[in-house]
C-alpha positions as CSV (number, residue, x, y, z in Angstrom):
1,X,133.9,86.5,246.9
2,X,136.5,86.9,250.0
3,X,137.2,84.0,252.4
4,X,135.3,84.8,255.4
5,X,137.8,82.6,256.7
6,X,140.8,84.9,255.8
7,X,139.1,88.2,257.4
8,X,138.2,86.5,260.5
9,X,142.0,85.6,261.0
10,X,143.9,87.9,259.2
11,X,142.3,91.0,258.5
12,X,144.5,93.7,258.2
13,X,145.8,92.3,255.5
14,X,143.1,92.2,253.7
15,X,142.5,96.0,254.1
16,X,146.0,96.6,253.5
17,X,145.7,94.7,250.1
18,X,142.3,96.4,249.2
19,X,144.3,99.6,249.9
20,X,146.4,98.7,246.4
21,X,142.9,99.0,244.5
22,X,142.1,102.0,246.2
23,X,139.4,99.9,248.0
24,X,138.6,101.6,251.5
25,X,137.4,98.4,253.4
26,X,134.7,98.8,256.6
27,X,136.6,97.7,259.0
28,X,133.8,98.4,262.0
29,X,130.7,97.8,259.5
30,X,132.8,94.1,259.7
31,X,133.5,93.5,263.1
32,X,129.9,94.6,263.9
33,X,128.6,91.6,262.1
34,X,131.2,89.1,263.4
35,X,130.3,90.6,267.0
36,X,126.5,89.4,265.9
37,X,127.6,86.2,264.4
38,X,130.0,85.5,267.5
39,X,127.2,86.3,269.8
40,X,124.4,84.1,267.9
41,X,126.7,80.8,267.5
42,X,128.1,81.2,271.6
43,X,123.8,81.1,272.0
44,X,123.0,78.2,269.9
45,X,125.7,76.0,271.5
46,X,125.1,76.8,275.0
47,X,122.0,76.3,274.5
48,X,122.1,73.1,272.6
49,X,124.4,72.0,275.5
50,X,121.6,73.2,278.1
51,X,119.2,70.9,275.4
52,X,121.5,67.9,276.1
53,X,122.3,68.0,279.6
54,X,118.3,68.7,280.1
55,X,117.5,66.1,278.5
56,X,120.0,63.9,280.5
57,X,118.7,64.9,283.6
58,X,115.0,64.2,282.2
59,X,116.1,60.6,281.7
60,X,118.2,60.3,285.5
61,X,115.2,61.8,287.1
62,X,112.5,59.5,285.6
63,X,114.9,56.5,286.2
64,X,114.5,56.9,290.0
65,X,110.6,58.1,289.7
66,X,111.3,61.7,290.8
67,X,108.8,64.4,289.5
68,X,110.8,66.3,285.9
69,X,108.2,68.6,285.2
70,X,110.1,71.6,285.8
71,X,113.6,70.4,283.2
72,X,110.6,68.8,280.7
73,X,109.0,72.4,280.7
74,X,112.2,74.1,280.2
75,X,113.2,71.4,277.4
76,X,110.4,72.4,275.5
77,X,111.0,76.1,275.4
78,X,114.4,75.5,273.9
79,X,113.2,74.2,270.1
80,X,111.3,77.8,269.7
81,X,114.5,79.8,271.1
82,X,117.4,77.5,269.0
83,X,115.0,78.5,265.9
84,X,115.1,82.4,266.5
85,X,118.7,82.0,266.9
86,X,119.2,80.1,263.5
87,X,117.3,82.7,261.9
88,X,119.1,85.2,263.5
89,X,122.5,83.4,262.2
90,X,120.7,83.6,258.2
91,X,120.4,87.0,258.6
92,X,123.4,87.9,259.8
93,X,125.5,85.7,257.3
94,X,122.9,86.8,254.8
95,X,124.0,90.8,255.0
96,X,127.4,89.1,255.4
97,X,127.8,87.7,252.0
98,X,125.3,90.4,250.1
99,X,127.8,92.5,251.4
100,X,131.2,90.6,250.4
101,X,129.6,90.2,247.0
102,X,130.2,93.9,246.5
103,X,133.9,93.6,247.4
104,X,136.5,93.1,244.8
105,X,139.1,90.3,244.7
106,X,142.5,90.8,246.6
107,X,145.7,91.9,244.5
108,X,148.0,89.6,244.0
109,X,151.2,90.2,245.7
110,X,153.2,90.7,242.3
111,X,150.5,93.2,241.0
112,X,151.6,97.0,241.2
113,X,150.7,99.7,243.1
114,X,148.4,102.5,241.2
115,X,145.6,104.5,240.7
116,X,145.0,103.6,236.7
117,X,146.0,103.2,233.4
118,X,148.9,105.6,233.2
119,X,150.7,103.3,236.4
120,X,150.4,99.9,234.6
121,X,153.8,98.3,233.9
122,X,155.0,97.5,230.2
123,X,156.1,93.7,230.3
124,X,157.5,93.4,226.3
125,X,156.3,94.3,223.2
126,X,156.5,92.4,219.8
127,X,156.8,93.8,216.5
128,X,157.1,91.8,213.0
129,X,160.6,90.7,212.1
130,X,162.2,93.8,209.9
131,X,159.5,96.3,211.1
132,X,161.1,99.9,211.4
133,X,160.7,101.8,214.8
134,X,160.7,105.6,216.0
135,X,162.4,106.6,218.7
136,X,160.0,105.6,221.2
137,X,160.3,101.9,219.8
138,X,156.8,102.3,218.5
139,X,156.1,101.4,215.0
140,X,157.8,104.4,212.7
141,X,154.6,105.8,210.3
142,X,153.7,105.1,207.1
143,X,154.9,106.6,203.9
144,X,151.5,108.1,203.6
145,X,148.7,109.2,205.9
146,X,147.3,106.2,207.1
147,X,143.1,106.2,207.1
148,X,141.6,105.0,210.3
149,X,139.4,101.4,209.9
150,X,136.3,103.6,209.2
151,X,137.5,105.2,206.4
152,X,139.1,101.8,205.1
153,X,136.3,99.6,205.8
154,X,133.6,101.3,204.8
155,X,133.9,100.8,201.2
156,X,134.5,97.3,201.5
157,X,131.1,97.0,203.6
158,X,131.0,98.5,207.0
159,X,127.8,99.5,207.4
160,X,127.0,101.6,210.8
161,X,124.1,103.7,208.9
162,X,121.7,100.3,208.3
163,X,122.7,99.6,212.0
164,X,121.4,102.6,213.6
165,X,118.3,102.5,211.7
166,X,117.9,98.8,212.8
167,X,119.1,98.6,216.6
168,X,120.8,102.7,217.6
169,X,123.9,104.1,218.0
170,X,127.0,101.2,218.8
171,X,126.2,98.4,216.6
172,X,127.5,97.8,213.3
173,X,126.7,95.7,210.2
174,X,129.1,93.9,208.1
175,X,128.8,93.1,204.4
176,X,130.8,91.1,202.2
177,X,134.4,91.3,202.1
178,X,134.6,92.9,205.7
179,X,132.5,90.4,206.8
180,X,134.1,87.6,205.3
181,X,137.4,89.2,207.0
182,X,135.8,88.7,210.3
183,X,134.2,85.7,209.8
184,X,137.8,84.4,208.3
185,X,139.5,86.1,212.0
186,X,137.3,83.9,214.1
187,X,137.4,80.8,212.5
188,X,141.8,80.9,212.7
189,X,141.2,81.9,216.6
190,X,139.1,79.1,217.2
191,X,141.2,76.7,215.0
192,X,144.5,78.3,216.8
193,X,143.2,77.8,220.4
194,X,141.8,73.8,219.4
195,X,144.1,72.5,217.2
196,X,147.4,73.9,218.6
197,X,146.4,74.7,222.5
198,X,144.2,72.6,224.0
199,X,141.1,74.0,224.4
200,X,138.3,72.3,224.1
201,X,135.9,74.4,222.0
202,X,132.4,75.0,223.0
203,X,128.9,76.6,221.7
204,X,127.3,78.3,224.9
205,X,124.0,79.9,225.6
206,X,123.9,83.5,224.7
207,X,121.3,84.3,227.5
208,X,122.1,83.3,231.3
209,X,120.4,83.7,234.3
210,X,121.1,85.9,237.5
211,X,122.4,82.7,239.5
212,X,125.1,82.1,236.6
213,X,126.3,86.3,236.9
214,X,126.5,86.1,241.0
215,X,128.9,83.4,240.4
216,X,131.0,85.0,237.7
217,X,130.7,88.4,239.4
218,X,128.9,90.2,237.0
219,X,126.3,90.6,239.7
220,X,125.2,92.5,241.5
221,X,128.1,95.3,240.7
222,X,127.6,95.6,237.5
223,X,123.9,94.9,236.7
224,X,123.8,98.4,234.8
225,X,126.7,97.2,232.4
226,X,124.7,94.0,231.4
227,X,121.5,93.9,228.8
228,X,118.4,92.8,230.5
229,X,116.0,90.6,228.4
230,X,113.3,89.4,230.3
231,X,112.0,89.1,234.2
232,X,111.5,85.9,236.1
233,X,108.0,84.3,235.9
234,X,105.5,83.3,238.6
235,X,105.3,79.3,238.7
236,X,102.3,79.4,236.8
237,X,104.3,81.2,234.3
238,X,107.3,78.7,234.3
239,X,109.5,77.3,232.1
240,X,109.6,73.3,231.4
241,X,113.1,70.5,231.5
242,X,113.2,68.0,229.0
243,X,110.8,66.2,231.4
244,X,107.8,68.2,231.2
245,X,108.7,69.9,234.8
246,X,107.9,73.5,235.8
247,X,110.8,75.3,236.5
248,X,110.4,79.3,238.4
249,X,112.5,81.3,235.7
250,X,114.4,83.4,237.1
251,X,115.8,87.1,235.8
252,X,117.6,86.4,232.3
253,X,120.7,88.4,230.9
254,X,122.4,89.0,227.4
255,X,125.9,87.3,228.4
256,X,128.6,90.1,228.2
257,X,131.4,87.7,227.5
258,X,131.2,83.6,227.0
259,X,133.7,83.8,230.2
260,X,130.4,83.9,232.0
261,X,129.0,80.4,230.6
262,X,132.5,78.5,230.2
263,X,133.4,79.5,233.8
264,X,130.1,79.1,234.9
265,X,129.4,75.6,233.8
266,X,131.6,74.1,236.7
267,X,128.8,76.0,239.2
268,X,128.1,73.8,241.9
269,X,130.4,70.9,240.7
270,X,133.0,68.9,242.0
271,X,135.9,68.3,239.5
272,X,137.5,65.3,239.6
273,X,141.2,66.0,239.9
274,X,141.8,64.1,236.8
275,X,140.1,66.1,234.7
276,X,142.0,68.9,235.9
277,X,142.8,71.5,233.7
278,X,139.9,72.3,232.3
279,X,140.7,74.1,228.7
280,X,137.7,76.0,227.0
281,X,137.2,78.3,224.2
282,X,134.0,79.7,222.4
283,X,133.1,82.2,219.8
284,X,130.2,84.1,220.3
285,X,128.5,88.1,220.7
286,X,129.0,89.7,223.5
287,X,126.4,92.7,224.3
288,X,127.4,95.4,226.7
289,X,125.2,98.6,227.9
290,X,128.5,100.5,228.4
291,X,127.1,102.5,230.9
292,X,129.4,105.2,232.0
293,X,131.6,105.1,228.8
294,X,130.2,109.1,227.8
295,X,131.6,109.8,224.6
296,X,134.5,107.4,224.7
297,X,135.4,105.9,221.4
298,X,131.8,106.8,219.8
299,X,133.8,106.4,216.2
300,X,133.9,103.2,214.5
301,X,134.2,99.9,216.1
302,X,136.0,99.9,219.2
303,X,133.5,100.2,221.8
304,X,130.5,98.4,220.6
305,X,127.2,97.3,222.2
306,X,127.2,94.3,220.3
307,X,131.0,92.5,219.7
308,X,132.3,89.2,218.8
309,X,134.7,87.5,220.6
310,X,137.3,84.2,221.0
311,X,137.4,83.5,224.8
312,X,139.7,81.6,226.6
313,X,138.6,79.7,230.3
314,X,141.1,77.3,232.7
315,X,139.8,76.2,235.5
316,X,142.8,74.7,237.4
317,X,144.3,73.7,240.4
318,X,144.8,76.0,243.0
319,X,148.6,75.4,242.1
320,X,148.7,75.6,238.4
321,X,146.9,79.3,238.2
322,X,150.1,81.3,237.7
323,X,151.6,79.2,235.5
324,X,148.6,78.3,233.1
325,X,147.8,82.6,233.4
326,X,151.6,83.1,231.9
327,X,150.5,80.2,229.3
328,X,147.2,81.8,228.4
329,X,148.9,85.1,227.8
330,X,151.1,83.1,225.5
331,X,148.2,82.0,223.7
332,X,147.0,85.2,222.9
333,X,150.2,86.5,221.9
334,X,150.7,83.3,219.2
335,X,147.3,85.0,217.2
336,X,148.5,88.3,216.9
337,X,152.2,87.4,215.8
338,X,150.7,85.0,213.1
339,X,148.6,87.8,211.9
340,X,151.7,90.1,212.1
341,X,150.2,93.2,214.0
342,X,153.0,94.3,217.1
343,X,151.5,94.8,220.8
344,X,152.8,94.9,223.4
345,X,152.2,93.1,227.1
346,X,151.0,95.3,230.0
347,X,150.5,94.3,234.0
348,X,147.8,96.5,235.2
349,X,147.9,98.1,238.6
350,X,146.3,97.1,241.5
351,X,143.5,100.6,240.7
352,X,143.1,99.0,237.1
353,X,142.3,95.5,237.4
354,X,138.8,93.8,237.1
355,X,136.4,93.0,240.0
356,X,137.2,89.6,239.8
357,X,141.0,89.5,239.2
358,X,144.1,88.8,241.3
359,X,146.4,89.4,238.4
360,X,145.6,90.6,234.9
361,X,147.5,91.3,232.1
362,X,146.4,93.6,229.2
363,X,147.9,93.0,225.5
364,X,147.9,96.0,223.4
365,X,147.8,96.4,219.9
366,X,149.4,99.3,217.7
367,X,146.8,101.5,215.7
368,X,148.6,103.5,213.2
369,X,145.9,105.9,212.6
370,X,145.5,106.6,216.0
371,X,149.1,106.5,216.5
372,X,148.5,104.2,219.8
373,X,148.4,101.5,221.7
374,X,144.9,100.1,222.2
375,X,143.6,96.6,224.6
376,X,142.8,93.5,222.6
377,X,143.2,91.2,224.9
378,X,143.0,91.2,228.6
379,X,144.0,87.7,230.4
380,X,142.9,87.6,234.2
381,X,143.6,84.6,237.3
382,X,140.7,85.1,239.5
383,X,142.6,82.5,242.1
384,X,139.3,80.8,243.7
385,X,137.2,84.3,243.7
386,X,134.7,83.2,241.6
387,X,135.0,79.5,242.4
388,X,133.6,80.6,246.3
389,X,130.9,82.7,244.6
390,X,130.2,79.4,242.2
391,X,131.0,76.6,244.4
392,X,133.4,75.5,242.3
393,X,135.7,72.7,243.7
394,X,137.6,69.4,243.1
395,X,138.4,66.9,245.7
396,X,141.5,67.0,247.2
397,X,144.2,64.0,248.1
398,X,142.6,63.9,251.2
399,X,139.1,63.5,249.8
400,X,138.3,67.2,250.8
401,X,136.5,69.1,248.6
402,X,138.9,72.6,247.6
403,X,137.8,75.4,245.8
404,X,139.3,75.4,242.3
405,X,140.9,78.7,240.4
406,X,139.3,80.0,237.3
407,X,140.9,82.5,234.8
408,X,139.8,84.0,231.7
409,X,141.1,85.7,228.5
410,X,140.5,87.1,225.1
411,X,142.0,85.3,222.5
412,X,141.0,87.8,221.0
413,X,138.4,90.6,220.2
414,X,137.1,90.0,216.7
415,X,136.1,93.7,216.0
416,X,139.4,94.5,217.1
417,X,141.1,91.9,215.6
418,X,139.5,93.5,212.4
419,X,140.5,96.6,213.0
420,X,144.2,96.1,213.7
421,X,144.2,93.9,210.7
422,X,142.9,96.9,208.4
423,X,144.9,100.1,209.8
424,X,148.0,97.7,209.5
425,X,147.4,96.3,206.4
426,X,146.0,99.1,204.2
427,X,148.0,100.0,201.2
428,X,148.2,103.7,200.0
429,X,145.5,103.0,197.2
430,X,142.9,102.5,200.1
431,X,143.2,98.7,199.9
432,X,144.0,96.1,202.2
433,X,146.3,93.0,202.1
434,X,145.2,90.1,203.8
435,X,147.1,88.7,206.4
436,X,149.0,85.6,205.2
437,X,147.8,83.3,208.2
438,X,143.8,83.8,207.2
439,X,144.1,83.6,203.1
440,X,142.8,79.9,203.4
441,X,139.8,81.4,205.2
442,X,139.2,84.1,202.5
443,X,139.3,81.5,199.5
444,X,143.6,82.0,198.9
445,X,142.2,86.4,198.3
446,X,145.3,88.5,199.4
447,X,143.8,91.9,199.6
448,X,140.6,93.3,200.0
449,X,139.3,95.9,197.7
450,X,136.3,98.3,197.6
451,X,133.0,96.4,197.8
């Protein structure tokens, strides 16, 4: 969420830098509800001054016997009038922050102006040591046509027909070698991100509730995007701690990332400064509706309603964000260069960013059968948006409680992990070599053949 500080002092801006996500911000809609809020505080403290110098004059009057009916009558109006007032301050800091929840995060100032996709900015690209380019500097092609991860990998036991029959359309099953392949993918991500970077790794809930999504951001945007498993009970229909106590449940979620619990589980904490940063990783499914997607990528298993994924959380200083979101990129890089599949490093534009983000950068992986670039990765500092929305914070020198910065990253997208690995690694006779850096994983095998 915004600092209500920052629009009450410096507003324009915050326009201005809403402008560079093509973010039109209510300007009067705003100052309408400061005028309110203005207007409801200058009330409550004249009138809890009126309270106190009433209740002086009570005192003085009684002291010297004089009759203080009249200021004892007008003393007991004022608790029924400074109540009104405080529920006229909820309300209107209420539609306040339901409204701010709705607003993206401001741009960072090194992000780039743009609409979308075609104005992000290239950073680098990396391609294996002796691989031969065209004259773009992609990849050159292959001696032979190259068959798209479908083609390859359903021989060797991807399965979308049992899928639809057991869950629809955008779920996939897996059978032996190709799922051995992406079991073998996550396992060297999560050894990669523990053993070599820090990260401490984690097993999360896969359901949250809607208090955890308001203070990732997930709600209330994008409510449509998220699976929905079951609505809050009455208290008689409660849920029970370890103790035996009734606890209201409240509307529960399929998470659409583990970002959303490893972020999350510094809600309404105070980190010691100490224990600052906070390194976490987990593997788990991620289920998204992908409402509004159309027909986009309905082949194979780019866009998927059900994917597994190797995240990546810090939750920092306020100081340390930009360096630890250059570091985390880093970190996503090091697993695609030990698998040996070039990408390249893109800085989205300010109209391509997430809600949540200040700065993001996409990484990009080369599909020779699609003869393109295609995300794998995309690494985000959210600078202290979702901290405010979480109450997130460590203590500062001075013993003040600051909010902390969060960021977030792949590192990486199984499925896509998988299918990089097979369009890059097929061989003309419709196998598939086996990336040197996972062969431990996959029992010392070093190529995959039909099923």
């Amino acid at each position: 969420m915004l600092d209500p500080n920052q629009l009450r002092k410096d507003l324009p801006t915050v326009v201005k830098a809403l402008q560079l996500r093509g973010i039109a911000f209510d300007t009067d809609r705003f100052n309408q509800l400061e005028a309110r809020r203005k207007s409801v505080q200058v009330e409550t403290e004249a009138l809890q001054a009126r309270r106190n110098a009433v209740s002086k004059l009570i005192g003085q009057l009684k002291s010297k016997g004089e009759d203080a009916s009249k200021e004892m009558a007008e003393s007991q109006q004022i608790p029924a009038r400074l109540k009104e007032l405080e529920q006229d301050l909820a309300a209107v800091q209420g539609e306040l922050n339901e409204w701010l929840m709705t607003i993206p995060n401001l741009p960072h100032e090194s992000v780039p102006a743009g609409k979308d996709s075609d104005d992000n900015v290239e950073v680098r690209r990396w391609l294996p040591p002796g691989m031969a380019t065209d004259a773009d500097g992609n990849p050159a092609p292959f001696a032979f046509e190259p068959k798209d991860h479908v083609a390859l990998g359903e021989p060797m036991g991807l399965d979308f027909e049992t899928a639809r029959k057991l869950s629809g359309a955008r779920f996939m099953m897996l059978r032996g070698p190709i799922a051995r392949l992406h079991r073998a993918l996550a396992q060297f991500m999560l050894d990669l991100q523990t053993t070599e970077h820090g990260y401490q790794e984690c097993y999360t809930p896969y359901i949250v509730n809607s208090s955890t999504l308001f203070g990732t951001g997930q709600l209330p945007k994008f409510k449509d995007d998220m699976f929905w498993v079951t609505k809050g009970g009455q208290d008689d229909d409660a849920d029970h701690d370890e103790h035996g106590n009734a606890i209201a449940r409240e509307d529960l979620y399929l998470i659409s990332t583990s970002e959303i619990t490893l972020a999350g589980s510094v809600r309404d904490t105070i980190v010691a400064q100490d224990e600052l940063p906070l390194k976490l990783t987990a593997h788990t499914p991620c289920f998204r509706s992908e409402a509004g997607s159309g027909g986009r990528d309905t082949r194979g298993m780019i866009r998927q309603h059900q994917f597994d994924k190797v995240e990546m959380v810090q939750i920092v200083h306020p100081e340390a964000s930009y360096p630890a979101l250059e570091e985390m990129v880093g970190h996503a890089e090091t697993v695609l260069q030990r698998l040996g599949v070039a990408y390249r490093v893109v800085l989205l534009c300010g109209g391509d960013m997430g809600f949540g983000s200040a700065k993001t950068y996409d990484i990009e992986v080369w599909l020779p059968a699609q003869n393109t670039w295609r995300e794998i990765s995309s690494i985000s500092n959210c600078e202290a948006f979702q901290a405010r929305r979480m109450q997130a914070r460590y203590r500062s020198e001075k013993g003040k409680p600051e909010y902390l910065h969060t960021l977030n990253g792949s590192g990486l997208a199984v499925g896509r992990a998988l299918v990089a690995v097979l369009e890059n690694y097929q061989q003309e006779d419709g196998s598939v070599a086996v990336p040197e850096a996972l062969r431990a994983y996959m029992g010392g095998a070093d190529r995959l053949t039909a099923a």
